[in-house]
C-alpha positions as CSV (number, residue, x, y, z in Angstrom):
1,X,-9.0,-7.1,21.0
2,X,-9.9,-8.7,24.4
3,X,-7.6,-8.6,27.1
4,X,-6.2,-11.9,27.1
5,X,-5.5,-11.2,22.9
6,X,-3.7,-8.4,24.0
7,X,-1.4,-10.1,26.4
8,X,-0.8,-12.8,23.9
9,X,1.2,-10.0,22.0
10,X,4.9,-10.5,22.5
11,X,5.8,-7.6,20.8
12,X,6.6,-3.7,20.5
13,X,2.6,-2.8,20.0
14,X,3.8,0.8,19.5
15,X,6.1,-0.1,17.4
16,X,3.7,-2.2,15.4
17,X,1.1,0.4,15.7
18,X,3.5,3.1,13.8
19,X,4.2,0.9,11.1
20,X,-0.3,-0.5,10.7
21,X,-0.7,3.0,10.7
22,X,2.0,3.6,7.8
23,X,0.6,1.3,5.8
24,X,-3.4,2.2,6.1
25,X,-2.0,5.8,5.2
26,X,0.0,4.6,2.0
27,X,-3.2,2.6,0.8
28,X,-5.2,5.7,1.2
29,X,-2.6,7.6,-0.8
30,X,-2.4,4.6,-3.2
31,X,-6.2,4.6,-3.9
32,X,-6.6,8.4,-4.2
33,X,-3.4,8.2,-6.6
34,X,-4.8,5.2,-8.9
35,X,-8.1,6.6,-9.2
36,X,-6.8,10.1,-9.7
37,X,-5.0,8.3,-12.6
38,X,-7.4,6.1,-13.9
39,X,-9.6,9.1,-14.4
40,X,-6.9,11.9,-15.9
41,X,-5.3,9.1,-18.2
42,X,-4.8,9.5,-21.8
43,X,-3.9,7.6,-24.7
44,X,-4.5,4.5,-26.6
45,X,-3.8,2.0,-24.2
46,X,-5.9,3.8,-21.8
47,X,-9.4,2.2,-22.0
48,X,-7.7,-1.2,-20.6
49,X,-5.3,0.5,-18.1
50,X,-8.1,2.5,-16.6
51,X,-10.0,-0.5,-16.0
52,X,-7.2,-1.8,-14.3
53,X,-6.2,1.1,-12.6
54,X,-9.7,1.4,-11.2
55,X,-9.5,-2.1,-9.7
56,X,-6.6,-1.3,-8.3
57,X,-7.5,1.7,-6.5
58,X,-10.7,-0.3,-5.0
59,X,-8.6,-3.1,-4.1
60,X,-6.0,-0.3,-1.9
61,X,-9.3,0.8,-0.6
62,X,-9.8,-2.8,0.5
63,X,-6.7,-3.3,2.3
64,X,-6.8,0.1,4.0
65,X,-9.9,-0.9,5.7
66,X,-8.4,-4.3,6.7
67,X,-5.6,-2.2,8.0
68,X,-7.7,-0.2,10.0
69,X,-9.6,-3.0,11.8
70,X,-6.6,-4.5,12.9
71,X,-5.4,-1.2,14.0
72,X,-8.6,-0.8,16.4
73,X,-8.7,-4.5,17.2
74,X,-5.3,-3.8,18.9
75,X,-6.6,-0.8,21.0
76,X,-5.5,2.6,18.5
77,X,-7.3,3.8,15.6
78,X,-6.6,5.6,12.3
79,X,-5.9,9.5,12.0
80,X,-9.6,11.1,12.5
81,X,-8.9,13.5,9.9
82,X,-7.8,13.0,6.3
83,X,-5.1,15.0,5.7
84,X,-3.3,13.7,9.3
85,X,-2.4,10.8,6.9
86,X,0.4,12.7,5.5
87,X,2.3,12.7,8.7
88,X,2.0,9.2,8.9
89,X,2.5,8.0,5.4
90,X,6.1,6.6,4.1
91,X,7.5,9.7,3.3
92,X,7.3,9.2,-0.8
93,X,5.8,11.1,-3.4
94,X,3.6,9.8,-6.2
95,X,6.1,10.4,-9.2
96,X,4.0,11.0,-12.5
97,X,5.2,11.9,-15.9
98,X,5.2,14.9,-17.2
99,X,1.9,14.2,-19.5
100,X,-0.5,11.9,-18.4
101,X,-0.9,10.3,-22.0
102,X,2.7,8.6,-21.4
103,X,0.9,5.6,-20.2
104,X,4.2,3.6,-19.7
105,X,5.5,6.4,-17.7
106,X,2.0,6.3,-15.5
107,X,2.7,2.6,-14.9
108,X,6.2,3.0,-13.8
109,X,4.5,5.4,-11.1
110,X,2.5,3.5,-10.2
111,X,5.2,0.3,-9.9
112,X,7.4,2.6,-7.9
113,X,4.2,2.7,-5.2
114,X,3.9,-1.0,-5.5
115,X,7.5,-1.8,-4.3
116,X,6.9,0.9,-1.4
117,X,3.9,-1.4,-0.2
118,X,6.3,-4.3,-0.9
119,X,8.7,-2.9,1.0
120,X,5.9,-1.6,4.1
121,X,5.0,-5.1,4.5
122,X,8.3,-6.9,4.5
123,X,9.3,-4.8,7.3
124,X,6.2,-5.5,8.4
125,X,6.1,-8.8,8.4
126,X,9.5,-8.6,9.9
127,X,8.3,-7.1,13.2
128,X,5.4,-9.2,13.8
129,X,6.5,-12.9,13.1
130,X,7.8,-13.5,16.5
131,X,4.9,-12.4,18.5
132,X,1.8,-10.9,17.1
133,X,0.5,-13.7,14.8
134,X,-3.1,-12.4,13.7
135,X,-0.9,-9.3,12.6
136,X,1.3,-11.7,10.9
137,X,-1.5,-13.2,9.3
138,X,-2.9,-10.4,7.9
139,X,0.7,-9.0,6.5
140,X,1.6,-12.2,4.5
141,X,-1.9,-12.3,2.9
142,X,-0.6,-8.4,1.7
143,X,2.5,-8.9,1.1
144,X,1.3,-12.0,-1.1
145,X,-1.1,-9.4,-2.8
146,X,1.8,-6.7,-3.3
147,X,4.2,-9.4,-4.7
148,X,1.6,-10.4,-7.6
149,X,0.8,-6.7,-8.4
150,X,4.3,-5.9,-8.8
151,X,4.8,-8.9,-11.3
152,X,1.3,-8.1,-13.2
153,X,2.3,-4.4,-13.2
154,X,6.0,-5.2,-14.7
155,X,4.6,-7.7,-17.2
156,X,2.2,-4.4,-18.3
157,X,5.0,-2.1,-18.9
158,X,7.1,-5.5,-20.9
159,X,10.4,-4.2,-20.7
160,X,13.2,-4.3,-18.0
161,X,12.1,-1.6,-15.2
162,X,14.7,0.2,-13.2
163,X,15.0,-0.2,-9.9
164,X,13.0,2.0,-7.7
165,X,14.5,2.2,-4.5
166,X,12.0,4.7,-3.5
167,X,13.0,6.5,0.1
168,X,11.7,5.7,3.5
């Protein structure tokens, strides 16, 4: 970001910074996670929930590299090393069944990691709607996309799902 972008920031960069950072190290874990999944699933809903777990896992991918330009746009970058991402991450395990051929238990998982990103980017979106608008921007458009995959992944599991709190 120029230097005039910069100044146009009216808020806690460091603050905003900690929680980009957050995020681009919960999509990382989210597309390891799906893809882990989507290749040790069993069962015979699995062909069509592999599929989608796959796209899901690209599409975390996705949004962990638009995390990370905007993270370097605003003058810090990403951890250089993999396994820093831990110390970053919300501090929430992936929760898998017991047997990974309890595909209903697989997508309750992964719902439970849906509704931490939901809740990453409310705060999110929280912190940079009165000053930082291209961060703003960018945090709608995923919470938007966080939203829908909660809703597409409840519909998949078609019962009432508990609420997962999940811990900060």
């Amino acid at each position: 970001m120029g230097e005039l972008g910069r100044r146009t920031l009216r808020v806690d960069v460091r603050a905003v910074v900690r929680e980009l950072l957050r995020a681009y190290a919960d999509e990382w874990f989210a597309h390891y996670n799906f893809r882990f999944v989507a290749v040790a699933l069993r069962g015979h809903r699995a062909p069509s929930v592999v599929r989608w777990l796959t796209h899901r896992s690209d599409a975390a991918l996705a949004r962990a590299d638009r995390l990370a330009r905007r993270i370097a746009e605003i003058g810090d970058a990403p951890p250089e090393k993999l396994g820093a991402l831990e110390t970053v991450a919300s501090d929430k395990p992936f929760k898998l069944p017991a047997s990974l051929g309890d595909v209903h238990g697989v997508l309750r998982a992964v719902l439970d990691a849906e509704r931490t990103s939901v809740r990453t980017y409310d705060g999110l979106e929280r912190i940079t709607a009165p000053g930082d608008p291209v961060t703003h921007a960018l945090v709608v458009d995923l919470l938007a996309a966080a939203v829908r995959a909660e809703d597409a992944i409840e519909r998949l599991i078609d019962d009432p799902a508990p609420s997962m709190d999940g811990g900060r």
